[in-house]
C-alpha positions in Angstrom: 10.7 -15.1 -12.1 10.5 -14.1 -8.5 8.5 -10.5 -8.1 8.9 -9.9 -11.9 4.9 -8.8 -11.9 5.9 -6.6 -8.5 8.8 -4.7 -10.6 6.5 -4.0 -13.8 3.9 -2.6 -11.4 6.5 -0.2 -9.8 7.4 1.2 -13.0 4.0 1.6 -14.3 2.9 3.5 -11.4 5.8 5.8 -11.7 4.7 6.5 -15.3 1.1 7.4 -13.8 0.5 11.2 -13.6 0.6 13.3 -10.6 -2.4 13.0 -8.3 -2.9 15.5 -5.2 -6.5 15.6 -4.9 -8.2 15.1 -1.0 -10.5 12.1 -0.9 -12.8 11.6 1.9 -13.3 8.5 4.1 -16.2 7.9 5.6 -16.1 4.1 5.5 -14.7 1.5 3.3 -15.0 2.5 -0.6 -13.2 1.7 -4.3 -12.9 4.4 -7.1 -15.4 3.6 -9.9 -12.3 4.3 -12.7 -8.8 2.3 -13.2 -5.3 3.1 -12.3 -5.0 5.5 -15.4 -7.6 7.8 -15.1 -8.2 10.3 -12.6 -9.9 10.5 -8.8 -13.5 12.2 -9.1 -15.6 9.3 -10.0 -18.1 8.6 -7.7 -17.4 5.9 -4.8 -19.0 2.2 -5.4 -19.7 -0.1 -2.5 -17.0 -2.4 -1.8 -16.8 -6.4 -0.1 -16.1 -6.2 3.0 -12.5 -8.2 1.9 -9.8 -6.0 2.7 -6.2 -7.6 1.8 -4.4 -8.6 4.9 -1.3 -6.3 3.9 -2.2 -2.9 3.9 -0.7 0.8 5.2 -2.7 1.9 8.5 -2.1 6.0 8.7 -3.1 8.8 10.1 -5.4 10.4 8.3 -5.0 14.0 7.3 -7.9 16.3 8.6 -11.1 15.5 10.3 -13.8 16.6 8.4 -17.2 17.8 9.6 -20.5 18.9 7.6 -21.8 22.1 8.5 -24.7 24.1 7.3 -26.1 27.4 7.9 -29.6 28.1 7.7 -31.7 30.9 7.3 -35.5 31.9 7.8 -35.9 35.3 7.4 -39.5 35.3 5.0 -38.0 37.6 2.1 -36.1 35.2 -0.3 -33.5 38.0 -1.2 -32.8 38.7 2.0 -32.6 35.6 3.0 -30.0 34.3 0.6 -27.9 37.4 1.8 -27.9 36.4 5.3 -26.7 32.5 4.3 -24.2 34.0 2.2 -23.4 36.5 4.8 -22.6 33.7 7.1 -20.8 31.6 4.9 -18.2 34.9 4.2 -17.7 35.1 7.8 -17.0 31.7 8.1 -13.9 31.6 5.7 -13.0 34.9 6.9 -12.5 33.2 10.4 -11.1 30.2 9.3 -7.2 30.8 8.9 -7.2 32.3 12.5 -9.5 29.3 14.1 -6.4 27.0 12.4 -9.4 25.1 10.2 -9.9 24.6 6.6 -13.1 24.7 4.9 -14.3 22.8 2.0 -17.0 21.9 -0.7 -17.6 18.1 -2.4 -18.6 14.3 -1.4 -15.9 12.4 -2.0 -13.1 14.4 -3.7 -13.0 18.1 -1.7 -12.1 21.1 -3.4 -11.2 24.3 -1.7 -14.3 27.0 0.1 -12.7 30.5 -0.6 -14.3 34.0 -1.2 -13.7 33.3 -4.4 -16.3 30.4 -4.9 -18.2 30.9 -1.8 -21.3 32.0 -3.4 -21.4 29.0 -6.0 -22.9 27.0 -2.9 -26.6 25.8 -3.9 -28.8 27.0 -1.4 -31.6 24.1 -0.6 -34.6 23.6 1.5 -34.1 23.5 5.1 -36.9 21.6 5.0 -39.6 24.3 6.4 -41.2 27.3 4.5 -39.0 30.4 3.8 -35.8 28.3 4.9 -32.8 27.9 2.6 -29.5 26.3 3.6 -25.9 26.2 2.0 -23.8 23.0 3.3 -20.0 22.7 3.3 -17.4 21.1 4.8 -14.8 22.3 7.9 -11.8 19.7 8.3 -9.3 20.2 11.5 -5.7 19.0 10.0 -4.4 16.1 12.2 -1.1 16.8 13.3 1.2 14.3 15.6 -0.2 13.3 18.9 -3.7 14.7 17.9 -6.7 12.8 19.2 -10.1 13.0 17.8 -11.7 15.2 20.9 -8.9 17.4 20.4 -9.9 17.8 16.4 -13.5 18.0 17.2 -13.4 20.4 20.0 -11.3 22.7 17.2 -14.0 22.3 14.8 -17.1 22.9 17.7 -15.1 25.9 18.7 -14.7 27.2 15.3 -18.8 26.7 14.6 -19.6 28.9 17.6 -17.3 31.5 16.8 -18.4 32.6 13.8 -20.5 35.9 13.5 -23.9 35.2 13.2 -25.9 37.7 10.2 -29.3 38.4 11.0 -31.6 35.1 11.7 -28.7 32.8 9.9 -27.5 30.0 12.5 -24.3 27.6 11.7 -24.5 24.1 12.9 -23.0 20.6 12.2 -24.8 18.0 10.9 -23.7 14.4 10.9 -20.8 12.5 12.3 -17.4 13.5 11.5 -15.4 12.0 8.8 -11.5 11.6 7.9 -9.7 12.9 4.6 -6.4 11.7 2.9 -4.8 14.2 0.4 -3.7 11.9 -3.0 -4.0 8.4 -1.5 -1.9 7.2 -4.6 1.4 8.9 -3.2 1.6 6.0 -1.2 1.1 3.3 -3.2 5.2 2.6 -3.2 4.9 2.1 0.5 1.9 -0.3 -0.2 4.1 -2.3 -2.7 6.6 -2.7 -0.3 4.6 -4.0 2.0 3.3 -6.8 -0.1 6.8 -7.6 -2.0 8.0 -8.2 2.0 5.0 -10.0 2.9 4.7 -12.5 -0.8 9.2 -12.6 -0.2 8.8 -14.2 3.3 5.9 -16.5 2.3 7.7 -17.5 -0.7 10.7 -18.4 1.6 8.8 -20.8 3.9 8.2 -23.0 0.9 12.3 -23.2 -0.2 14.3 -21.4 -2.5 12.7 -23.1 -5.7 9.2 -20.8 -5.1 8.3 -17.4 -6.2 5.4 -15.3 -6.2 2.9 -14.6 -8.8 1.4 -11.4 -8.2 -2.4 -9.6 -9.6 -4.0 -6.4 -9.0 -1.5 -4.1 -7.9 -2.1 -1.6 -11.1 -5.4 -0.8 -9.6 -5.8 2.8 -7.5 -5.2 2.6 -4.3 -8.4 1.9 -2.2 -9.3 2.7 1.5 -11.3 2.3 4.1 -11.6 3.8 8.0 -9.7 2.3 10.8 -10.3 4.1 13.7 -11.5 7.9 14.4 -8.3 9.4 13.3 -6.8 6.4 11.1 -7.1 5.1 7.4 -6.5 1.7 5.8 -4.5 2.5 2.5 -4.2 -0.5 0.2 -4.2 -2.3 -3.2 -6.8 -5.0 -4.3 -3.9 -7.1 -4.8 -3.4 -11.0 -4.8 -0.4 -13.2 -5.0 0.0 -16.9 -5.0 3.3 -19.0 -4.2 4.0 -21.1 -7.5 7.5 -23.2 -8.6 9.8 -21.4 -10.3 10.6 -22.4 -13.8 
């Protein structure tokens, strides 16, 4: 019953609904939900095991926390200003080539629309406030991670200042994959390869018993522009019947 458990998998990830949301990587993480539910659940800490075969990628933006910050002593006014800010931000975005976003670990769109649904917090001195969101440079062939963050540092000093309100970033850069599932195909490939040629080393009377591959697909940072993209997955070489 070689790969039998492989082909049920296949087909019941096909029967899985459509996933397109943009996860972020900042390290190595699992989704806290199974196969059949939906990305939003907040990340858990993971083992540091991470299966052998797996799909290294480029990632596809950079992403970069910003905030801007505001001290002017009236409260009204000062909320303005942020805001202020923040408009001129998206308004400059398209042009500076640069998305910008809102959310931890699943991302969701910063637009004029939304813009002022931002919480405005302590900046941690009296009479500050600051709104905190997200500006992601897309990685596109060839693209180094100087290249992406120079973008983003350009972008953060072009935008129009509004009264005492200042834009910085904050933090070290992170990486973002739009609907890690859509490659979970590729990932199965890569382990029905990798279990067929172990299973050949032992003779034509072994196959592969196979576990975990109807789990989400999990990831975890490889480098400053790359992702690991794999499945908790397990296989053992057994006799065939």
């Amino acid at each position: 019953m070689l790969f039998k458990g492989l082909l049920a998998t296949v087909l019941f990830a096909a029967a899985l609904p459509a996933c397109a949301q943009e996860i972020v990587v900042t390290g190595q993480f699992r989704p806290g939900y199974t196969a059949a539910e939906p990305y939003g659940a907040m990340p858990q800490a993971v083992p540091q095991f991470r299966p052998v075969v797996n799909l290294k990628r480029t990632a596809d933006y950079m992403v970069q926390s910003v905030r801007v910050v505001g001290d002017t002593r009236d409260a009204a006014k000062r909320r303005d200003e942020v805001y202020g800010m923040v408009r001129n931000a998206i308004q400059l975005s398209a042009k500076a080539g640069v998305e910008l976003s809102t959310g931890e670990l699943v991302l969701e769109p910063l637009t004029l629309a939304n813009y002022t649904n931002l919480p405005l917090r302590s900046a941690g001195r009296p009479d500050t406030d600051q709104a905190v969101f997200l500006v992601k440079a897309k990685l596109t062939p060839g693209m180094d991670a100087k290249a992406a963050q120079e973008q983003i540092s350009k972008f953060v000093a072009a935008v129009a200042t509004v009264a005492r309100a200042e834009m910085e970033t904050i933090g070290d850069p992170a990486l973002s994959v739009v609907d890690p599932n859509q490659y979970r195909g590729q990932i199965i490939d890569l382990i029905a390869a990798d279990a067929a040629s172990t299973a050949g080393r032992f003779g034509a009377g072994y196959g592969i018993q196979a576990t975990g591959l109807d789990r989400p697909v999990q990831w975890a940072r490889a480098s400053l522009t790359e992702v690991f993209l794999y499945l908790p997955a397990n296989y053992v070489v057994v006799p065939k019947p």
